[in-house]
HTML snippet that shows the backbone in 3Dmol.js (N, CA, C, O; Angstrom):
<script src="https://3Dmol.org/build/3Dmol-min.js"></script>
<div id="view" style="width:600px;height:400px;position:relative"></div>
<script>
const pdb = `
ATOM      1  N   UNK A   1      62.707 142.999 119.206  1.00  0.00           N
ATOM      2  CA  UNK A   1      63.504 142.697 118.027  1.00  0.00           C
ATOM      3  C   UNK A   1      64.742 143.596 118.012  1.00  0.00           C
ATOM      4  O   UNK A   1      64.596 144.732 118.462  1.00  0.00           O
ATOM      5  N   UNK A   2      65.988 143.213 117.534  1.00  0.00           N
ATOM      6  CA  UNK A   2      67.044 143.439 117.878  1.00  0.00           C
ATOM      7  C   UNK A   2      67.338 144.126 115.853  1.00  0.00           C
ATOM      8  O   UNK A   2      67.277 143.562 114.761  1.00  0.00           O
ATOM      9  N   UNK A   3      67.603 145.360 116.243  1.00  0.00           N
ATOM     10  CA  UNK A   3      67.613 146.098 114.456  1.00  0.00           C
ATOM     11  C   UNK A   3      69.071 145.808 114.694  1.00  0.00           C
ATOM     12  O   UNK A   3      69.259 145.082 113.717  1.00  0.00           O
ATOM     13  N   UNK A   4      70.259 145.865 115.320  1.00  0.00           N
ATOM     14  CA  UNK A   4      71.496 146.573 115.226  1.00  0.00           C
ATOM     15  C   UNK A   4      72.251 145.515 116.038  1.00  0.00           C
ATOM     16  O   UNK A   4      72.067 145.561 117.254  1.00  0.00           O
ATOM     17  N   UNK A   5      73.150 144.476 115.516  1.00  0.00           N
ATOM     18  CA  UNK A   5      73.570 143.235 115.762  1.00  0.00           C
ATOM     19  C   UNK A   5      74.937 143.659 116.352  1.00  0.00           C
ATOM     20  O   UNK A   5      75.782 144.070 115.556  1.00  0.00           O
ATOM     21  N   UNK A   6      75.255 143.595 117.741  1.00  0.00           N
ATOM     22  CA  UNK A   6      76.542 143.695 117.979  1.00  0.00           C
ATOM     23  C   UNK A   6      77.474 142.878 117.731  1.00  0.00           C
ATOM     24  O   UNK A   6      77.343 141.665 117.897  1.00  0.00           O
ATOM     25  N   UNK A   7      78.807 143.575 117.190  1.00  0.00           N
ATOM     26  CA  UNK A   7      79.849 142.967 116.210  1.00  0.00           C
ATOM     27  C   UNK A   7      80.536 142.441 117.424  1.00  0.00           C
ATOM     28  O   UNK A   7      80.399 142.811 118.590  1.00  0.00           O
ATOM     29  N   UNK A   8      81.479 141.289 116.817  1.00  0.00           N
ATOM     30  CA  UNK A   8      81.935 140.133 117.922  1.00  0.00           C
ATOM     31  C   UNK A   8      83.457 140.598 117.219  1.00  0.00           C
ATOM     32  O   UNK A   8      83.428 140.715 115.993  1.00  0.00           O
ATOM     33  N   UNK A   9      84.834 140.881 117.934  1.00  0.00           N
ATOM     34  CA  UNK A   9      86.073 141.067 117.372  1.00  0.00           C
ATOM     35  C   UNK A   9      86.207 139.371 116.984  1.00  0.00           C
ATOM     36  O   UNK A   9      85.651 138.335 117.350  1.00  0.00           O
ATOM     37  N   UNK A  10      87.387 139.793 115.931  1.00  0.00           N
ATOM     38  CA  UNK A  10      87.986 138.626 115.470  1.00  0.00           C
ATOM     39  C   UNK A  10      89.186 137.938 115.795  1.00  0.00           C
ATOM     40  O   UNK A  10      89.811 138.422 116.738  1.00  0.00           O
ATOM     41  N   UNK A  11      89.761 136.728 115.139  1.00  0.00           N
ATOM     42  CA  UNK A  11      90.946 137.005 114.465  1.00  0.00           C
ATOM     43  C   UNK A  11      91.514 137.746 112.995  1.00  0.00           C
ATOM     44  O   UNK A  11      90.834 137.894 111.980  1.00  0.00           O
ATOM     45  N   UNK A  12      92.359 137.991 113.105  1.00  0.00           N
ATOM     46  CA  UNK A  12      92.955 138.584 111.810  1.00  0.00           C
ATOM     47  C   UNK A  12      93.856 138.135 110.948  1.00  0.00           C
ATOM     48  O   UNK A  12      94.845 138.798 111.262  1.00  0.00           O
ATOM     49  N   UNK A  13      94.143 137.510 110.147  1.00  0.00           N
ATOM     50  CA  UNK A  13      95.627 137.169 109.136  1.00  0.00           C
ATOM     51  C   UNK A  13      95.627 138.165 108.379  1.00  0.00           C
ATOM     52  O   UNK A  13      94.724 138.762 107.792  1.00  0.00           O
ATOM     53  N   UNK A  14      97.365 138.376 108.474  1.00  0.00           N
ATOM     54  CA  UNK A  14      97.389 139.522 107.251  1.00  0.00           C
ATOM     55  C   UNK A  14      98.777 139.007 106.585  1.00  0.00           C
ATOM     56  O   UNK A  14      99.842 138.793 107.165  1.00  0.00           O
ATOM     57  N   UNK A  15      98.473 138.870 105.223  1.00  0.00           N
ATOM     58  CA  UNK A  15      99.245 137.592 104.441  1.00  0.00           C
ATOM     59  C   UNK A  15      99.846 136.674 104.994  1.00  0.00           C
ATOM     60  O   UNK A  15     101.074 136.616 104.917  1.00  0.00           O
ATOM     61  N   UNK A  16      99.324 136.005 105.487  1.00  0.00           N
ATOM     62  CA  UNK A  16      99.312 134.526 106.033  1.00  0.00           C
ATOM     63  C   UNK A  16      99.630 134.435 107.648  1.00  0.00           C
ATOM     64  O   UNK A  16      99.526 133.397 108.302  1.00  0.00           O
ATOM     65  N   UNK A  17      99.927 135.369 108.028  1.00  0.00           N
ATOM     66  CA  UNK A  17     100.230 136.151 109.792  1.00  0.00           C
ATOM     67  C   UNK A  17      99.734 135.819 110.472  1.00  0.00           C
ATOM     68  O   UNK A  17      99.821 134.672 110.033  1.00  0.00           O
ATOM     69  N   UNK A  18      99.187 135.704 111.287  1.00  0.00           N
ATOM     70  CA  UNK A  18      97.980 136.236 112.415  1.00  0.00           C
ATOM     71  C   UNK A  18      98.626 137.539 113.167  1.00  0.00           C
ATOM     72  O   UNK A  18      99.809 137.863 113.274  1.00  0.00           O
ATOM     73  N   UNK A  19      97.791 137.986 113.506  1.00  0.00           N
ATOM     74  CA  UNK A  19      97.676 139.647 113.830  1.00  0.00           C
ATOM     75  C   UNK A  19      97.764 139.733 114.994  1.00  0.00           C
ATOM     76  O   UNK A  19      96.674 139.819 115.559  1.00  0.00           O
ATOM     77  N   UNK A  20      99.004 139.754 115.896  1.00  0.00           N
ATOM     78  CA  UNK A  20      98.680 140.250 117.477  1.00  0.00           C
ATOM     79  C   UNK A  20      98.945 141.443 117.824  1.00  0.00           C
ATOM     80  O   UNK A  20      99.599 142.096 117.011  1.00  0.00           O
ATOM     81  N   UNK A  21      98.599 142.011 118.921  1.00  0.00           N
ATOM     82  CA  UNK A  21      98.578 143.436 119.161  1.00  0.00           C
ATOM     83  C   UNK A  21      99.886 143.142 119.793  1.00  0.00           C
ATOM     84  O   UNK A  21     100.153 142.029 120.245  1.00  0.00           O
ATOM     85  N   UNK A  22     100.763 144.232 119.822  1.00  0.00           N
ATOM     86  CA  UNK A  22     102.417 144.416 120.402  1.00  0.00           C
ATOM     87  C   UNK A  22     101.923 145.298 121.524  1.00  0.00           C
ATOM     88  O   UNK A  22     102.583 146.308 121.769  1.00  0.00           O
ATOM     89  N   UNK A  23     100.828 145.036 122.244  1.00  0.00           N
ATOM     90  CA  UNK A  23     100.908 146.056 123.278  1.00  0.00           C
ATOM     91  C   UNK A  23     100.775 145.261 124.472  1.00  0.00           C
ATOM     92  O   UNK A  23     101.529 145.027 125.416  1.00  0.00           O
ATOM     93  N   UNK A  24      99.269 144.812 124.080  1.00  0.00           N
ATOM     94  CA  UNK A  24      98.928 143.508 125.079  1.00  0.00           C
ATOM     95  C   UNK A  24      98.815 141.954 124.803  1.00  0.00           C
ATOM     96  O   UNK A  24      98.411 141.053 125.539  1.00  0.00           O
ATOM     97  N   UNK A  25      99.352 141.923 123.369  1.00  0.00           N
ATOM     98  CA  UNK A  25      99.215 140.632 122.932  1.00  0.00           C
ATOM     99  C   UNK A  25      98.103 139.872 122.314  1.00  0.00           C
ATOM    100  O   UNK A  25      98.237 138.931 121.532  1.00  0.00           O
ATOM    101  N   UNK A  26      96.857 140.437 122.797  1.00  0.00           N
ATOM    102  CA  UNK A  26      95.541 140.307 122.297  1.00  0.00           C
ATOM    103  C   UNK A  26      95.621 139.319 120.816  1.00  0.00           C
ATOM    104  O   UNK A  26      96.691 139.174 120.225  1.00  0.00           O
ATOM    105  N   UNK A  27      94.770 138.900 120.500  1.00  0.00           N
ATOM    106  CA  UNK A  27      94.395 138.093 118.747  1.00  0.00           C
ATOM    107  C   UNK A  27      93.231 138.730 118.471  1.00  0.00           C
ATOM    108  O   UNK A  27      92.620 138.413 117.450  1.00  0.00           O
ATOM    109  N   UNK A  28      92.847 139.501 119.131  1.00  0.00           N
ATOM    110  CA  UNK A  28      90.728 139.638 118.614  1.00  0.00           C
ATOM    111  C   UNK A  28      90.763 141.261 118.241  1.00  0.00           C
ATOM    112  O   UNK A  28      91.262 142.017 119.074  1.00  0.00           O
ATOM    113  N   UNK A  29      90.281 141.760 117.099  1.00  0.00           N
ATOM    114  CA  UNK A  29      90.278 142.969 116.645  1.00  0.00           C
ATOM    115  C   UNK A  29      89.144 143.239 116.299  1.00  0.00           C
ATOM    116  O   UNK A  29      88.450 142.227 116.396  1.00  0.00           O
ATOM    117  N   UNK A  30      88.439 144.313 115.846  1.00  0.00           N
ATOM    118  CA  UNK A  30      87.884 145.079 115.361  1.00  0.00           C
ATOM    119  C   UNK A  30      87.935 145.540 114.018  1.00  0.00           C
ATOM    120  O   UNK A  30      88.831 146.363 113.833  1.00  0.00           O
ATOM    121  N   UNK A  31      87.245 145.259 113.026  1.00  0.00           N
ATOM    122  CA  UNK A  31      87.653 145.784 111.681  1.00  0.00           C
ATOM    123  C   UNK A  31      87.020 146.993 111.121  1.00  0.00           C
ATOM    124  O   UNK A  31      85.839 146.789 110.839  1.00  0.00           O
ATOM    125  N   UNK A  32      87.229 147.597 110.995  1.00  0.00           N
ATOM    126  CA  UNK A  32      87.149 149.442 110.153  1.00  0.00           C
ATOM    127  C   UNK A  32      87.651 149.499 109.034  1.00  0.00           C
ATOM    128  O   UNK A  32      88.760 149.145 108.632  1.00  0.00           O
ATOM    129  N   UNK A  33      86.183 150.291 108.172  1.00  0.00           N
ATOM    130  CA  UNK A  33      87.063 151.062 106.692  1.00  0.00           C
ATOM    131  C   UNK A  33      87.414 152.367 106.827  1.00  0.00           C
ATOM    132  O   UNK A  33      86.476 153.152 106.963  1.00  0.00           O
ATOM    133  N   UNK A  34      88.845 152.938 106.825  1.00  0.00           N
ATOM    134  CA  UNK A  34      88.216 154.081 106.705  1.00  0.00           C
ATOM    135  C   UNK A  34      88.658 155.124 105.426  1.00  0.00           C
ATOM    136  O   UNK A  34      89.706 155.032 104.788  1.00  0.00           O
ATOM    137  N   UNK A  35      87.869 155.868 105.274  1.00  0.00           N
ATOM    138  CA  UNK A  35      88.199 157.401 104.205  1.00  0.00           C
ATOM    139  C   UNK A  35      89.256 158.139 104.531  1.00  0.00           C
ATOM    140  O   UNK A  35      89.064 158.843 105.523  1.00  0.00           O
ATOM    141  N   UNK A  36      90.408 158.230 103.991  1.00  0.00           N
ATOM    142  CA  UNK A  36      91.611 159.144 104.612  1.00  0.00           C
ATOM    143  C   UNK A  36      92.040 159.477 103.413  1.00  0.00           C
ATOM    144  O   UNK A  36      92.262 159.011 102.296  1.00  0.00           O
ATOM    145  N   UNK A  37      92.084 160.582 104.119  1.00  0.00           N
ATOM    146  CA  UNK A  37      92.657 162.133 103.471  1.00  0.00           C
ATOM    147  C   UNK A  37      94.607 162.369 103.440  1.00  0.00           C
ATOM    148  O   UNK A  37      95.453 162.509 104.322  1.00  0.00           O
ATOM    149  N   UNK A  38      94.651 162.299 101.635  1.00  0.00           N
ATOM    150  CA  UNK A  38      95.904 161.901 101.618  1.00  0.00           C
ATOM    151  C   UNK A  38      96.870 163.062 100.667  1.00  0.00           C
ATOM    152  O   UNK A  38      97.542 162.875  99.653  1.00  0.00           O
ATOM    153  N   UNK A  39      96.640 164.185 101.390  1.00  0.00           N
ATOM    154  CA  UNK A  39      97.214 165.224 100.414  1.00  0.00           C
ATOM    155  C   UNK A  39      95.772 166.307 100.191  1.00  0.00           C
ATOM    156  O   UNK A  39      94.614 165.923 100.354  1.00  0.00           O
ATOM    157  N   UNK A  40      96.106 167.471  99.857  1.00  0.00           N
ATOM    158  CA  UNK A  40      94.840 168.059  98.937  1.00  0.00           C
ATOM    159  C   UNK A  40      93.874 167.501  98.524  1.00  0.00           C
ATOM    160  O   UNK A  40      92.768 167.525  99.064  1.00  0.00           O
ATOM    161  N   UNK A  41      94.205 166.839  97.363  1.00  0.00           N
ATOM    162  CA  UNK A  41      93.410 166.803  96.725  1.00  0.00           C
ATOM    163  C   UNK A  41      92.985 164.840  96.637  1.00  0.00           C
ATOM    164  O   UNK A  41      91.943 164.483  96.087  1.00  0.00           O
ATOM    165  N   UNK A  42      93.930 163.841  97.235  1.00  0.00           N
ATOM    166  CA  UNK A  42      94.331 162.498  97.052  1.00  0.00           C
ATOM    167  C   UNK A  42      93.354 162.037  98.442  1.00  0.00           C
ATOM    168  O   UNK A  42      93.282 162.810  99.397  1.00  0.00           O
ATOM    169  N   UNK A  43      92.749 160.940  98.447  1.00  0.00           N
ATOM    170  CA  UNK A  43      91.363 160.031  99.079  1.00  0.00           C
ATOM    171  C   UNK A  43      91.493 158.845  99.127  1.00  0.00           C
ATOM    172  O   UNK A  43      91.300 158.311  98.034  1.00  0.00           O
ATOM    173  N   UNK A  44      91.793 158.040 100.097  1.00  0.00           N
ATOM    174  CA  UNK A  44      92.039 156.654  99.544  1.00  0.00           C
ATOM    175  C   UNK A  44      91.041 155.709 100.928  1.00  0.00           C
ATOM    176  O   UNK A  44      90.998 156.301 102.007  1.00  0.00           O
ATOM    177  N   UNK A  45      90.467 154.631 100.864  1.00  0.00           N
ATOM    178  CA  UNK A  45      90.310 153.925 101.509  1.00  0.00           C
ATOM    179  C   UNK A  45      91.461 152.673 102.663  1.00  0.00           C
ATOM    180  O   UNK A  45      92.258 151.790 102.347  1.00  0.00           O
ATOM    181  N   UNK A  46      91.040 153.154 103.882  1.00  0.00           N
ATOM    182  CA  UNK A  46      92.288 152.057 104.608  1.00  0.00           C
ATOM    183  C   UNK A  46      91.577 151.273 105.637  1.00  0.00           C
ATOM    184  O   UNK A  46      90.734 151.555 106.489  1.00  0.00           O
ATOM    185  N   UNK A  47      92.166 150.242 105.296  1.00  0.00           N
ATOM    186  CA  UNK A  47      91.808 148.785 106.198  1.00  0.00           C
ATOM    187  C   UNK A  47      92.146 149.258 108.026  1.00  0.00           C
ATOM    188  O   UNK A  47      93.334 149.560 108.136  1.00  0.00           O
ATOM    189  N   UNK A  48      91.686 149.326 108.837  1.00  0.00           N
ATOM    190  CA  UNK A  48      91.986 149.494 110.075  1.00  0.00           C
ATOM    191  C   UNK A  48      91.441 148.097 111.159  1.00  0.00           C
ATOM    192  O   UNK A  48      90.244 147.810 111.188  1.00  0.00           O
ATOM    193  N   UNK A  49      92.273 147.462 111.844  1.00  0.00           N
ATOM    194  CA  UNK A  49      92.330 146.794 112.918  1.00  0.00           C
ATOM    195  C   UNK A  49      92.338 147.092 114.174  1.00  0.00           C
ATOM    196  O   UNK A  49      93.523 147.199 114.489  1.00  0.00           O
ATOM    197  N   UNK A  50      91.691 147.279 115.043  1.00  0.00           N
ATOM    198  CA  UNK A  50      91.594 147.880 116.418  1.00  0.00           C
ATOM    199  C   UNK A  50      91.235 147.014 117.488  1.00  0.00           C
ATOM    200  O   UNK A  50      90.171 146.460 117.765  1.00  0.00           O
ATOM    201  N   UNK A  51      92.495 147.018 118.095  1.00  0.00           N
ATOM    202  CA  UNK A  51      92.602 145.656 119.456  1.00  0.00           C
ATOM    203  C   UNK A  51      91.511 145.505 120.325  1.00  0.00           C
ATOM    204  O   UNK A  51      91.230 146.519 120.964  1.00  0.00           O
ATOM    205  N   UNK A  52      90.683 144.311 120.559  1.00  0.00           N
ATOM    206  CA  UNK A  52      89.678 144.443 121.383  1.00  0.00           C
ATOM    207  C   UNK A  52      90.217 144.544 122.650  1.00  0.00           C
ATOM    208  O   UNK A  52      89.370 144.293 123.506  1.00  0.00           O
ATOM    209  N   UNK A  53      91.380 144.836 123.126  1.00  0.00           N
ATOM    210  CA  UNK A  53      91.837 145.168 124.502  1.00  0.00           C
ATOM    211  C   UNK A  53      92.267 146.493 125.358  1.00  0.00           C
ATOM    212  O   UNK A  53      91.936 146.994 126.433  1.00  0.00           O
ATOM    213  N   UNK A  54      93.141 146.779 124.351  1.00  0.00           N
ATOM    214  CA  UNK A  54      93.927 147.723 124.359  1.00  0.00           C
ATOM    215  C   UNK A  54      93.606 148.955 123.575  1.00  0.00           C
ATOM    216  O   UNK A  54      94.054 150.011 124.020  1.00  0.00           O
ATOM    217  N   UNK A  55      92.826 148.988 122.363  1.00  0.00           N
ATOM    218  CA  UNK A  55      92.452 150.249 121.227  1.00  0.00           C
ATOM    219  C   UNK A  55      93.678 150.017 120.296  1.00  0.00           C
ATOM    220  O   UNK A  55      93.312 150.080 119.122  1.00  0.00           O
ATOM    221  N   UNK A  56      94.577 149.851 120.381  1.00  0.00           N
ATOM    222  CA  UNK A  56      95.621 150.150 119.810  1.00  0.00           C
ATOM    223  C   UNK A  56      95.290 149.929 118.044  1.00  0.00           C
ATOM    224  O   UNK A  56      94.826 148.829 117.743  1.00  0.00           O
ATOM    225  N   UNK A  57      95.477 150.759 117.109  1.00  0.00           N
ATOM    226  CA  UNK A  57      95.153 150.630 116.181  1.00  0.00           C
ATOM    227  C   UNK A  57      96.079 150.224 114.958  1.00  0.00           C
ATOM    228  O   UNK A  57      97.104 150.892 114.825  1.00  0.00           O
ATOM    229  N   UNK A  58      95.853 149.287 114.122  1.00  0.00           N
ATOM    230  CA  UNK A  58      96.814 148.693 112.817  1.00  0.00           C
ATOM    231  C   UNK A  58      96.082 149.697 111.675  1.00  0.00           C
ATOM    232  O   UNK A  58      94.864 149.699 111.495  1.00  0.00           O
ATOM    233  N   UNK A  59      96.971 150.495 110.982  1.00  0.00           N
ATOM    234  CA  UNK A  59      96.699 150.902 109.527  1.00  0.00           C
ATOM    235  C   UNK A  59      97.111 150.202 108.294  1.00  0.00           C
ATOM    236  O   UNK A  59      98.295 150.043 108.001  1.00  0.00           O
ATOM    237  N   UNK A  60      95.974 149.724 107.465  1.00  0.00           N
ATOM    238  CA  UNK A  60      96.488 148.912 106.076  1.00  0.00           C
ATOM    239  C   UNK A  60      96.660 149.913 105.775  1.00  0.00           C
ATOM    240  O   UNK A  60      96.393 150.798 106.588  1.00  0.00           O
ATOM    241  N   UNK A  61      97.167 150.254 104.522  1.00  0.00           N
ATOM    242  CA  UNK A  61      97.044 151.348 102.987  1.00  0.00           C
ATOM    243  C   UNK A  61      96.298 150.338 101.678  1.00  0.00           C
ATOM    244  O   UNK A  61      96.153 149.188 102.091  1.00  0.00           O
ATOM    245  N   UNK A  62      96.103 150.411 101.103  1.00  0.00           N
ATOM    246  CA  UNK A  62      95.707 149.405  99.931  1.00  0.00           C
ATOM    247  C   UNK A  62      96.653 149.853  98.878  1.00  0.00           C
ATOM    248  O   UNK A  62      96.659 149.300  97.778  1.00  0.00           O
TER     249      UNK A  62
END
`;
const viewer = $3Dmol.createViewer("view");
viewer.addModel(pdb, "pdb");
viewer.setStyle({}, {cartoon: {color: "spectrum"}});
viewer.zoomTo();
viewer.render();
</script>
């Protein structure tokens, strides 16, 4: 039995876009939340995209 389901990259739209990587061109990403540290004392959550080819990484901000 399989506990831990390996994630399949996607496509991505980001307001109405599709998302290619400017490195290798790729369409299929990786999606990440992450916790970033924004000042002292400031915490915010950010959308991250990460090229299934290349790594190359997209930062949202919210």
């Amino acid at each position: 039995m399989k506990l831990f389901k390996k994630r399949e990259p996607q496509t991505v739209e980001v307001k109405g876009n599709p998302l290619v990587c400017p490195i290798c061109s790729n369409n299929l990403f990786w999606t990440r939340d992450v916790f970033v540290r924004k000042g002292l004392f400031r915490r915010e959550w950010s959308k991250t995209f990460v090229c299934s080819e290349c790594t190359y990484t997209f930062w949202f901000w919210s």
